[in-house]
VOFI-244914 format. One line per 5 residues: number of its first residue (from 0); for each residue x negated, y, z of N, C-alpha, C, O, CB. Coordinates in pm, 1 decimal. Each point is the difference from the previous one (the first is absolute). Glycine has a CB too. Layout:
NUM) X/Y/Z/X/Y/Z/X/Y/Z/X/Y/Z/X/Y/Z; ...
This chain:
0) -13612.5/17085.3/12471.4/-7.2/-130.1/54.7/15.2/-104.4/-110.3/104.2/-11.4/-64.4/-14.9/98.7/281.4; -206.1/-169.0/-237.6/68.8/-119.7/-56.3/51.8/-123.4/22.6/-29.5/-76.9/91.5/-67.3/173.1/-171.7; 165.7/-109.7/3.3/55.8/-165.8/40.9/-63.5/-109.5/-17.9/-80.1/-25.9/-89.8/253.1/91.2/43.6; -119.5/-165.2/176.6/-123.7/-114.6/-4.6/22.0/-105.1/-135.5/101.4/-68.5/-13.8/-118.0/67.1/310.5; -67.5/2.5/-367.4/48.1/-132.9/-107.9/34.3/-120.0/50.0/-70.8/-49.5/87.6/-68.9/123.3/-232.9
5) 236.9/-130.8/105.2/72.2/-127.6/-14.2/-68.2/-67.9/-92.5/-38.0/50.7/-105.5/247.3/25.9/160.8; -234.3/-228.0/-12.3/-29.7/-59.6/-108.5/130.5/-110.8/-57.4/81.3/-75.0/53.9/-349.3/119.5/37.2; 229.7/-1.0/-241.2/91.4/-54.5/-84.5/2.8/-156.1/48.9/-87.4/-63.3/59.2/42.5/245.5/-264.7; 224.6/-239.2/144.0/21.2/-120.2/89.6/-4.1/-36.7/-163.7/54.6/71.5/-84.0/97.6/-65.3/379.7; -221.8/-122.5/-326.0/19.5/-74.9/-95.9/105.9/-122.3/23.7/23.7/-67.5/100.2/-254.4/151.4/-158.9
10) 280.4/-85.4/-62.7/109.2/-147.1/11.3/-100.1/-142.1/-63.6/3.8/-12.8/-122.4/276.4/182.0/50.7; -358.8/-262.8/143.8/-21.6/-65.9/-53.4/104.5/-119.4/-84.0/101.4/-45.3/53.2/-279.8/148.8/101.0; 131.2/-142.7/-293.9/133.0/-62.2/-90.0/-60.3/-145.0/5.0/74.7/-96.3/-17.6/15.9/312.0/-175.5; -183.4/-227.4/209.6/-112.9/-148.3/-25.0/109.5/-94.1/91.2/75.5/-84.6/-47.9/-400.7/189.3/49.7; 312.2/-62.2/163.1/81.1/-136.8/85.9/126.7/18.6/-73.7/44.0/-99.5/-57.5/-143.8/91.2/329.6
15) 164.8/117.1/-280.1/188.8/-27.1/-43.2/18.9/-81.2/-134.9/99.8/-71.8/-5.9/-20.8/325.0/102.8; -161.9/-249.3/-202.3/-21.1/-95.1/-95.5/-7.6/-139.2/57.2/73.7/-93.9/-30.0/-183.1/265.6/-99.5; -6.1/-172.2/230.0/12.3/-124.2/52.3/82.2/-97.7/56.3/7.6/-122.0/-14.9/-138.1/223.0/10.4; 206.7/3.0/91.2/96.4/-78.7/95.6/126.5/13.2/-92.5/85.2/-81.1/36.4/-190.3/138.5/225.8; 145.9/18.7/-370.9/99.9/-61.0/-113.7/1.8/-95.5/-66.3/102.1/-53.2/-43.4/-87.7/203.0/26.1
20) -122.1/-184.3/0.2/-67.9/-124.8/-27.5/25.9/-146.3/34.3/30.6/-101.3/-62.9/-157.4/265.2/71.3; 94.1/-121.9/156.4/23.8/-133.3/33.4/132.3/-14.1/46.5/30.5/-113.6/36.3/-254.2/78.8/11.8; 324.9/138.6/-39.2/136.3/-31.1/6.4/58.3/-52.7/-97.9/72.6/-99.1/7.9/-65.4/242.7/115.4; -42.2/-61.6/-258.2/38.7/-73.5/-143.6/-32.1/-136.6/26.2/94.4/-71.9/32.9/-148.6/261.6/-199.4; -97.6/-257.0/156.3/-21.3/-137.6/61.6/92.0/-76.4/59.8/47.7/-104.0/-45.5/-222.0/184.0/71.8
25) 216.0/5.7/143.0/48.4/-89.9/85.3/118.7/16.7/-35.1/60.8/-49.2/95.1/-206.1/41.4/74.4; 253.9/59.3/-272.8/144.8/-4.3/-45.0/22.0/-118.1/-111.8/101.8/-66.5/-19.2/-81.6/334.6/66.7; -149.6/-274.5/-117.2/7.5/-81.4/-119.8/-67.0/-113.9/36.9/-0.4/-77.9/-95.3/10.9/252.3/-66.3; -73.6/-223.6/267.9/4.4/-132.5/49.0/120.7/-50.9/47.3/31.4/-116.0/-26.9/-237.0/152.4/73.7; 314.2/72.6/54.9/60.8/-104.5/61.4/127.2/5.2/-27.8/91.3/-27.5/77.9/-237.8/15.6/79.1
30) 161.5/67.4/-332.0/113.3/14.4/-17.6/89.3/-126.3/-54.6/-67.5/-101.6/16.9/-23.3/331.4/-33.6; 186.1/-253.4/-27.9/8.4/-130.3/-51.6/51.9/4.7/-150.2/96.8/70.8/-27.6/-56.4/-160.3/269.3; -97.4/22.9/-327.0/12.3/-8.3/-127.4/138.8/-34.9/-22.0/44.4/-107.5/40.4/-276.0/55.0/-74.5; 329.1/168.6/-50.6/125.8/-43.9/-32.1/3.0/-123.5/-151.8/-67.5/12.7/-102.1/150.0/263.4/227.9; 17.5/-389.4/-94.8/16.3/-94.9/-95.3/28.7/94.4/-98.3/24.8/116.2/32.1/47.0/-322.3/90.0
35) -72.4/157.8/-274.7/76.8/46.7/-87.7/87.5/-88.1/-43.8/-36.6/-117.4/5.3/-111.5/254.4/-50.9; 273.6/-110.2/-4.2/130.5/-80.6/-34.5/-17.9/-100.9/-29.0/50.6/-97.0/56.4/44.5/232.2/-116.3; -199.1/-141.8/-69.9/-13.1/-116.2/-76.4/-80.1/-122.4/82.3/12.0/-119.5/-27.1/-6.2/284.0/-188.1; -84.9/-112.5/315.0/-67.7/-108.5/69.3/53.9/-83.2/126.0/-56.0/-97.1/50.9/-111.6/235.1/-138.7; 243.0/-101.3/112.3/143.2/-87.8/94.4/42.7/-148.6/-74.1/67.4/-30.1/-98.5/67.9/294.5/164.3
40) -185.3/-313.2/0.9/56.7/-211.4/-29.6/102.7/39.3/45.7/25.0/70.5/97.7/-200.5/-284.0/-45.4; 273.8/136.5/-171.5/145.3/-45.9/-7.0/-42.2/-126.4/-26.1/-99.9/-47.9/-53.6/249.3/240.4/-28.3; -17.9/-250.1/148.4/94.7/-137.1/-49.4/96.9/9.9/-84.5/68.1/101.7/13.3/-93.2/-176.1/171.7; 55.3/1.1/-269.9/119.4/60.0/-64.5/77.3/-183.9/46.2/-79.5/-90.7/24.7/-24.8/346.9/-287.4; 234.4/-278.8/266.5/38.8/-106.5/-10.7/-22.5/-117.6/-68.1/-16.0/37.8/-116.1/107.6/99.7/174.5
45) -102.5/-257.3/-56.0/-44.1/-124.3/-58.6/120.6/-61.4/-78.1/110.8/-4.6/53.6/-286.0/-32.7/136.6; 151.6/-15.6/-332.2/90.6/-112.8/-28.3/-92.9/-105.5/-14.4/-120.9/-1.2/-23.4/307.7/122.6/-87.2; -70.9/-243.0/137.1/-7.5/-96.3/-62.4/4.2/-41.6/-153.4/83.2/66.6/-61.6/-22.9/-65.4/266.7; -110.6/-69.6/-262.1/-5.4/-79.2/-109.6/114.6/-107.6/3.4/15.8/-65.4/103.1/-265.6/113.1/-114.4; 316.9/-64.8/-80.1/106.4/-109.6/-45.6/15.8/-47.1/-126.2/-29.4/75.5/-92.6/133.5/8.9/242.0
50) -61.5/-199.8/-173.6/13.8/-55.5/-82.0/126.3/55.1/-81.6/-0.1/32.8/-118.6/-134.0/-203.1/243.2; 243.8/173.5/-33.6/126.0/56.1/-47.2/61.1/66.0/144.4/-23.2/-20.8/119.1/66.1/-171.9/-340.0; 36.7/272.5/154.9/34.5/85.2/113.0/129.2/-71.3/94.9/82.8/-85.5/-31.5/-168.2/309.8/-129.0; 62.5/-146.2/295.3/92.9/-21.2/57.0/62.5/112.6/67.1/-76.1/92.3/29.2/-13.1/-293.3/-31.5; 184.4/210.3/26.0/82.9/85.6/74.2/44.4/-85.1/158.6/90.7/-78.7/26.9/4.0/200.9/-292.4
55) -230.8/-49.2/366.1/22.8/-6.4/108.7/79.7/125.8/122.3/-58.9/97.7/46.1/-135.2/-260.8/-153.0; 310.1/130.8/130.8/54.4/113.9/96.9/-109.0/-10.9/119.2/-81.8/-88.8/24.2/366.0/71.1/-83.9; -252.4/155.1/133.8/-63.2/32.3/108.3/25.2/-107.9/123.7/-89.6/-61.6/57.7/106.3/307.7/-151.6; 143.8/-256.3/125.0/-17.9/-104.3/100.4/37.5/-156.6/-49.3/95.0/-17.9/-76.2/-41.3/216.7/248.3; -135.8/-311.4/-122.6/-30.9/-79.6/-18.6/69.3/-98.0/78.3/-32.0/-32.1/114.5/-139.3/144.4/-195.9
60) 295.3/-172.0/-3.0/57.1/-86.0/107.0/59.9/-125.8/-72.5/69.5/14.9/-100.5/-14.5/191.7/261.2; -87.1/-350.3/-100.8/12.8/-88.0/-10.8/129.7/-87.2/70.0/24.9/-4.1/120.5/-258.8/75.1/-174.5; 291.4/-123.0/-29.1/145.5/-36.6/52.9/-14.8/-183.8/-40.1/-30.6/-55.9/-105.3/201.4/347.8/38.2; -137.4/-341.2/189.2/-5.4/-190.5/-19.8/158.0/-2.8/26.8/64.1/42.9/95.9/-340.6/-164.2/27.0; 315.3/59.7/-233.5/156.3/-3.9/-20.7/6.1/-152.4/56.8/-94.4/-59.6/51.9/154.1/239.7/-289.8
65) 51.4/-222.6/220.2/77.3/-151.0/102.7/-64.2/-94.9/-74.7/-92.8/-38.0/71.4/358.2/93.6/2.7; -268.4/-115.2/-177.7/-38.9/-32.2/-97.7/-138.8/-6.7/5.3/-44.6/-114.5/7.4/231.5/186.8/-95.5; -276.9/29.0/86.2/-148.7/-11.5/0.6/-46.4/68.9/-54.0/-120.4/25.3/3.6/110.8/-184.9/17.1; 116.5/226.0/-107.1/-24.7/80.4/-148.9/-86.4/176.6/82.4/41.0/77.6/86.4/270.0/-217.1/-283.0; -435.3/135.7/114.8/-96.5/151.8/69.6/10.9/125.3/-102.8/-42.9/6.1/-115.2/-170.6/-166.4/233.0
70) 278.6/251.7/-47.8/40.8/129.9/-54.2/-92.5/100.5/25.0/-37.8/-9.4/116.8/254.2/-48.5/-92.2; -250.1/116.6/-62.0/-152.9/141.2/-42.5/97.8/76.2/-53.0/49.3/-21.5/-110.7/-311.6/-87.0/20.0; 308.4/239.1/198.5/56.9/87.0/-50.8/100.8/15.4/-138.2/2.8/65.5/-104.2/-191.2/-23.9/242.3; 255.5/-128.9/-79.6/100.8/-69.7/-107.5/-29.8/-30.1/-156.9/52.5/37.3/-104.8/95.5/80.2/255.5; -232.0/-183.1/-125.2/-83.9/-95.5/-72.2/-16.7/-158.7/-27.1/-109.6/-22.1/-51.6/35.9/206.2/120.7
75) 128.9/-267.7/-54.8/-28.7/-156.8/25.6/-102.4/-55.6/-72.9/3.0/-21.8/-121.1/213.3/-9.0/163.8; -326.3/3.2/48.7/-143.6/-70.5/-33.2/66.9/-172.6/26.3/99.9/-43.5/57.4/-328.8/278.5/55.1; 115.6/-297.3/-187.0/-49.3/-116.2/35.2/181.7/-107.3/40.1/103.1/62.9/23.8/-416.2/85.1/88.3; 311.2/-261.5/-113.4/118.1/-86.5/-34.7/-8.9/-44.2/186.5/-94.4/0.8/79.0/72.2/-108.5/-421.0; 192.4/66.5/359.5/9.9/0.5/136.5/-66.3/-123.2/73.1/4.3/2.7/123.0/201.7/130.4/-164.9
80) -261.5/-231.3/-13.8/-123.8/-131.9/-24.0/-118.6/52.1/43.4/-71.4/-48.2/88.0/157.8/-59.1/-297.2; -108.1/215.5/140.4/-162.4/-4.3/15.7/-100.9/25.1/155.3/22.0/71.8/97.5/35.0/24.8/-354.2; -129.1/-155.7/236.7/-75.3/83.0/163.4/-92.3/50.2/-18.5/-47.3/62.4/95.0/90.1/-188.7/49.0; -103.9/126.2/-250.9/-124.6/38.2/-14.8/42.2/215.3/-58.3/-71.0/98.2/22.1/-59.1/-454.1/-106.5; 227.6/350.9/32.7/54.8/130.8/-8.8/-110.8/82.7/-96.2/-65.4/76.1/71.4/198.1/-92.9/182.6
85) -163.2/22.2/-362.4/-122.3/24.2/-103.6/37.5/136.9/-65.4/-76.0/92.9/-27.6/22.2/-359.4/-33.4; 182.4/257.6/43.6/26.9/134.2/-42.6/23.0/107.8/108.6/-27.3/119.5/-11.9/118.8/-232.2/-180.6; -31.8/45.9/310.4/9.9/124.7/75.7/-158.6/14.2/42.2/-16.6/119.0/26.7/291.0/-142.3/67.3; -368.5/-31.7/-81.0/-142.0/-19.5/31.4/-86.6/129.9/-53.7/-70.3/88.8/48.3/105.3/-360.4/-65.0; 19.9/222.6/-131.9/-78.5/127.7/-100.9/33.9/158.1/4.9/-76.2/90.7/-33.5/76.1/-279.5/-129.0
90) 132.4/200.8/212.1/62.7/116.7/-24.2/-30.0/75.2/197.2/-4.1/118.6/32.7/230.7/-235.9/-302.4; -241.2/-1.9/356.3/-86.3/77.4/127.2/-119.1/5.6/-4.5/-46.5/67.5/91.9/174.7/-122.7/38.1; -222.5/0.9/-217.7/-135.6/-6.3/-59.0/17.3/187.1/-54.8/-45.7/97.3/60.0/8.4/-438.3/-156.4; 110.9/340.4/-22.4/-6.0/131.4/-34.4/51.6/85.4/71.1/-43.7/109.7/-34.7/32.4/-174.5/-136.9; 99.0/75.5/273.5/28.1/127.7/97.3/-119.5/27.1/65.0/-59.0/107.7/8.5/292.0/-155.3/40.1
95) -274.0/-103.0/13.6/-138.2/24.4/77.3/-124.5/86.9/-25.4/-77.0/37.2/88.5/147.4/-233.7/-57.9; -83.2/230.6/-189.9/-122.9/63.3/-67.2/60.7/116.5/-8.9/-82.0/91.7/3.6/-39.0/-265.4/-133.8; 272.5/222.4/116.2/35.4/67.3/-61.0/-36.1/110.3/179.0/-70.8/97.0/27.1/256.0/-252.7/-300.7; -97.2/74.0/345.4/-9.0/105.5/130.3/-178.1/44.6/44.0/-39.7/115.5/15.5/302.1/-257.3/97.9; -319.5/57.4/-104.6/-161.3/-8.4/-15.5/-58.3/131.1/-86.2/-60.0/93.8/52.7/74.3/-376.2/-54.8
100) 9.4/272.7/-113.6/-14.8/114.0/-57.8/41.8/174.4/-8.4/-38.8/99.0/-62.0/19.2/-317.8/-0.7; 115.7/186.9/159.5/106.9/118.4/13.2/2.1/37.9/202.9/70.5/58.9/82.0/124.0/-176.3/-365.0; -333.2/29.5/277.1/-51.2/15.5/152.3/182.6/-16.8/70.9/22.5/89.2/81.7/-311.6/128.7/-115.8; 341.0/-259.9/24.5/129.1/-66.6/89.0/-14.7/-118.0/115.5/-115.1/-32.6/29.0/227.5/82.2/-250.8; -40.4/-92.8/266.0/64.8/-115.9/50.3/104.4/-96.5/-38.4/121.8/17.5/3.8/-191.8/110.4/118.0
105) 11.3/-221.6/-155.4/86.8/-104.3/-81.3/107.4/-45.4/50.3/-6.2/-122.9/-4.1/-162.0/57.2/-77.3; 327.6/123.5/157.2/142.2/-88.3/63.1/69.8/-48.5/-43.3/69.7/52.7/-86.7/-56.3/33.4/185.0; -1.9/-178.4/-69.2/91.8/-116.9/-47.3/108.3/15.7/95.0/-36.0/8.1/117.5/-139.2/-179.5/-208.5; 278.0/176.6/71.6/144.2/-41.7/117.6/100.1/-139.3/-74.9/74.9/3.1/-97.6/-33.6/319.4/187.3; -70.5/-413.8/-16.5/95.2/-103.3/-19.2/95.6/-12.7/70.1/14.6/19.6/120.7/-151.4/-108.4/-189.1
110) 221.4/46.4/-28.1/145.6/-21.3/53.9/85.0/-134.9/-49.4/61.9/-27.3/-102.9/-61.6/291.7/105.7; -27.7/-334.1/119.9/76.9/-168.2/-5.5/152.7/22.3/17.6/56.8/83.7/70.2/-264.8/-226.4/59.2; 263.6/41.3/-215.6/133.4/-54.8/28.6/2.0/-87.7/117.0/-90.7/-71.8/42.3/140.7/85.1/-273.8; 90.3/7.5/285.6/-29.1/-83.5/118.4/20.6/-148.5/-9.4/1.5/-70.5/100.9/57.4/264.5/16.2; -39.1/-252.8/-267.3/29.8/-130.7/26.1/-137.5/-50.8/-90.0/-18.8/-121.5/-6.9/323.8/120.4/46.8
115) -390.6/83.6/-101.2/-131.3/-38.7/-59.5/-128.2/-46.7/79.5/-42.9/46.4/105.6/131.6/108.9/-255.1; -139.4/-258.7/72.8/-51.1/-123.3/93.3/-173.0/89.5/26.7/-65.1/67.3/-79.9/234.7/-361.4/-59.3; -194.4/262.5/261.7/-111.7/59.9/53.2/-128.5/-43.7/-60.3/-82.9/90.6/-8.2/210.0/-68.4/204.5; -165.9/-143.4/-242.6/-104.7/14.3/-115.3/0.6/94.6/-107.1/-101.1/61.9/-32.9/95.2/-265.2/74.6; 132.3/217.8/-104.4/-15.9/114.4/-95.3/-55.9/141.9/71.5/-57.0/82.2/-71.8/260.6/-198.0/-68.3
120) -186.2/140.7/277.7/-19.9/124.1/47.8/-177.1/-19.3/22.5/-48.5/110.8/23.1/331.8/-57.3/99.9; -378.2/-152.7/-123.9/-104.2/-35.0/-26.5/-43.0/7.9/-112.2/-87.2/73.9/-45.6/118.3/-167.4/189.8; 37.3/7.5/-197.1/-42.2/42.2/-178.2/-65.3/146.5/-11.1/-117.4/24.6/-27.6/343.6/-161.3/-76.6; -128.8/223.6/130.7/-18.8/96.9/-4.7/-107.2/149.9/38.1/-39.9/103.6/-53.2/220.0/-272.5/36.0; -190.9/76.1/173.3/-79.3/116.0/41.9/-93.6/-99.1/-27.2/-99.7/71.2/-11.8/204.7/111.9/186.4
125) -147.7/-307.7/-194.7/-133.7/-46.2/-80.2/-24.0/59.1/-138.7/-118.2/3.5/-34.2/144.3/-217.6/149.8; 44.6/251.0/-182.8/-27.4/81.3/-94.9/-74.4/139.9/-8.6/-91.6/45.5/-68.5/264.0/-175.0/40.9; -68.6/188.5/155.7/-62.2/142.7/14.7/-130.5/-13.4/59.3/-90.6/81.3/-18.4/306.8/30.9/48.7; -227.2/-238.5/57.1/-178.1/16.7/39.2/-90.6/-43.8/-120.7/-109.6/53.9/-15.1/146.2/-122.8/277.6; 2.3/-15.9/-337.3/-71.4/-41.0/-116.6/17.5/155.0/-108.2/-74.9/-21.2/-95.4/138.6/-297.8/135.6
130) -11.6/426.3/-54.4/-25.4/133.0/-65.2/-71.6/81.6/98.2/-48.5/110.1/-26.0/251.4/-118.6/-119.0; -209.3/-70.8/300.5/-115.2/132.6/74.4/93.2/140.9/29.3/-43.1/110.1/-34.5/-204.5/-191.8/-135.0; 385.7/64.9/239.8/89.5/76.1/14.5/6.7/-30.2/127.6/1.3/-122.7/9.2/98.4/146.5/-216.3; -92.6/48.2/354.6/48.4/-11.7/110.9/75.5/85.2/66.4/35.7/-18.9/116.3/-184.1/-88.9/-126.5; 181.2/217.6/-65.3/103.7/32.8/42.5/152.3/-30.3/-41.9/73.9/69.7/-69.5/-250.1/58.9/110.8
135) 211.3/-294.1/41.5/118.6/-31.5/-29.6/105.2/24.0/130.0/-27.5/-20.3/118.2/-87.0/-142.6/-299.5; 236.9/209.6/129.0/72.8/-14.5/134.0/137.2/-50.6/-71.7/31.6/-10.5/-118.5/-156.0/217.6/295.2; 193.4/-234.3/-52.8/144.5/-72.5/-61.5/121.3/130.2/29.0/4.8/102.6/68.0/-75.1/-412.4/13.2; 171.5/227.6/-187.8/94.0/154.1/43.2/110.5/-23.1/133.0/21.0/-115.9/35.9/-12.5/194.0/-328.1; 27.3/-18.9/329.0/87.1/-12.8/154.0/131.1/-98.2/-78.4/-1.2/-59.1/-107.9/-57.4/360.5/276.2
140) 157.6/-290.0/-72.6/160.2/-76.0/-38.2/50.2/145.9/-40.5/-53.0/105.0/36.5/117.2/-346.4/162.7; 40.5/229.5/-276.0/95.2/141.1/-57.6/69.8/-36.2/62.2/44.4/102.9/50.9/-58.9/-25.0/-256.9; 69.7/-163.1/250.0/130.9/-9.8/105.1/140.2/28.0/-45.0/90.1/56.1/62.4/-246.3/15.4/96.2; 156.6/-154.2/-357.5/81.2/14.4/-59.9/115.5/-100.4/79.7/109.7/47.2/29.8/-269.9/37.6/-244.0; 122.1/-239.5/248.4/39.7/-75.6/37.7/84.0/-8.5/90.1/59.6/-100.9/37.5/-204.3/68.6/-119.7
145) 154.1/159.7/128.0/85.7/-29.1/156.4/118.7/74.1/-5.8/78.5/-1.7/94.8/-279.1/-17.9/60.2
C-alpha cells in the first residue's frame, strides 16, 4: 500500500518581512523622542547691577519714629525735614530690581510711632509707590504699653 503524498507546506517569508516592517514603522513614528540633558532651558537666577553695594536683609521693615526720623532696618535714611525722602527712594528703587530679578515680591512692613505725624506716614508709602512696591503693610501694636 502506498501512502497518499502530502504536499509540502511552505513558510512564506515575503509578508512576515512585511508586516515587521510596518510595525518597526508604526513603533518609530509614535514613539517620542527622548530630550537630551544638555537641551533642557534653564533659568539660572538674575542680578542686578550696582553702583556700590548694598546689604539688603530679607525682611524689609520701615520704622517712622516720633520725631519723623525713617529707619530701614536699622538704618536712618534721609533727615527728619525731608518729604521728598531721596535716599530712602533709591534704596526701595534697588530692592525693587533686586526682588524683580530674583522673581520675588517686594514687602515692605511699616511700623509708626504712635505720636508720629501722619504726613510722614504718606511720605512714605508715596515713596514706596514712587519705587513701584505694593506690597506694603503696617505692623500690628506689641502691646508693650499697657
Amino acid at each position: 500500500m502506498k501512502r497518499p503524498e502530502h504536499p509540502q507546506i511552505e513558510l512564506q517569508i515575503a509578508p512576515m518581512i512585511d508586516v515587521c516592517f510596518l510595525l518597526l514603522f508604526f513603533y518609530i513614528l509614535t514613539s517620542k523622542p527622548v530630550k537630551p540633558e544638555a537641551d533642557m532651558s534653564m533659568t539660572l537666577p538674575g542680578t542686578v547691577a550696582q553702583e556700590e553695594s548694598v546689604d539688603i536683609p530679607d525682611e524689609q521693615r520701615i520704622t517712622i519714629e516720633e520725631n519723623g526720623q525713617i529707619v530701614l532696618n536699622d538704618l536712618s535714611l534721609d533727615k527728619p525735614d525731608s518729604k521728598d525722602l531721596p535716599a530712602l527712594l533709591a534704596t526701595l528703587k534697588r530692592f525693587k530690581e533686586s526682588a524683580d530679578a530674583n522673581k520675588s515680591e517686594a514687602l515692605i512692613t511699616v511700623d509708626v510711632a504712635d505720636a508720629a505725624k501722619h504726613q510722614r506716614v504718606v511720605d512714605v508709602l508715596n515713596a514706596c509707590a514712587q519705587a513701584g512696591i505694593s506690597g506694603v503693610t503696617f505692623a500690628g501694636a506689641t502691646g508693650e504699653d499697657e
